[in-house]
C-alpha positions in Angstrom: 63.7 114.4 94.2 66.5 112.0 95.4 66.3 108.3 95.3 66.0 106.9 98.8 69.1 104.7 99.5 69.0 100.8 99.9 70.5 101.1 102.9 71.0 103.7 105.4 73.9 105.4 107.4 73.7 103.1 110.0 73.2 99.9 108.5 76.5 100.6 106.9 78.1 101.4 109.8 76.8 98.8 111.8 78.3 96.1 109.0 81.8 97.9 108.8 82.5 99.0 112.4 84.5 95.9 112.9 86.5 96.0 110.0 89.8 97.6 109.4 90.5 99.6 105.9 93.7 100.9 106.5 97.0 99.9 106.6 99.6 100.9 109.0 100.7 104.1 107.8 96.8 105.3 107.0 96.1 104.4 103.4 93.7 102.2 102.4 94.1 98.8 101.3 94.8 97.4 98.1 91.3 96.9 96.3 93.5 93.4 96.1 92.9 92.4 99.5 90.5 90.5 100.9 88.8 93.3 103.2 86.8 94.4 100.1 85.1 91.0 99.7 84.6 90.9 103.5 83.1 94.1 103.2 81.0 93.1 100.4 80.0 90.2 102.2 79.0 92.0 105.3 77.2 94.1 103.2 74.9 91.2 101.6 76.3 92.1 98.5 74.1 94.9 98.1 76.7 97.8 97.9 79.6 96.5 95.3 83.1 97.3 96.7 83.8 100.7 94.2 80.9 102.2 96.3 81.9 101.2 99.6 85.2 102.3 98.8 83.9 105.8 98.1 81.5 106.1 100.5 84.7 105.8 103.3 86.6 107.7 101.6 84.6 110.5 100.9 83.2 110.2 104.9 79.7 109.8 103.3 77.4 110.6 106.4 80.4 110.2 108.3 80.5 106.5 108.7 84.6 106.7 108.5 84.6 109.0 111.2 82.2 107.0 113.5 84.7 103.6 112.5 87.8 105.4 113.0 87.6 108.7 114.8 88.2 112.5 113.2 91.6 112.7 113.8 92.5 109.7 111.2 90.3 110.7 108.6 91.4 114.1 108.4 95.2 112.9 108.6 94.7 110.4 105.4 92.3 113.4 103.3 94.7 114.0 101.0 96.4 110.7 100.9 93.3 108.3 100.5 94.8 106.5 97.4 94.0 102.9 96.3 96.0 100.4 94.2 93.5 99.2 91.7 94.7 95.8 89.6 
């Protein structure tokens, strides 16, 4: 049986709707910048940043498509890299 998750679809969505992931031409952001920590913030620290990173870009429950609409996550599918230092 699966593990429920700490927190659900739209918790995460609810702490990520108002922040941006992507740079201008539709890649994420370098794991450098300080989005991530934002992110982890919002999050109460209780998703680390390689999880929320996956969780967008895999459209886990669709929370990247509710944040940024279909058209964008399907144009960055194949291009969802990310610059890890």
């Amino acid at each position: 049986m699966p593990r429920i998750p700490t927190n659900s679809p739209n918790e995460i969505y609810e702490a990520l709707k108002e922040l941006w992931f992507l740079d201008n031409i539709g890649k994420f952001l370098p794991w450098i910048d300080d989005i991530w920590q934002k992110t982890i913030n919002a999050m109460q620290n209780k998703i680390s940043k390689d999880y929320i990173y996956l969780y967008l870009s895999k459209n886990r429950n669709d929370v990247f498509n509710r944040i940024y609409g279909v058209n964008t996550c399907k144009s960055i599918k194949n291009e969802s890299s990310i610059d890890i230092e």
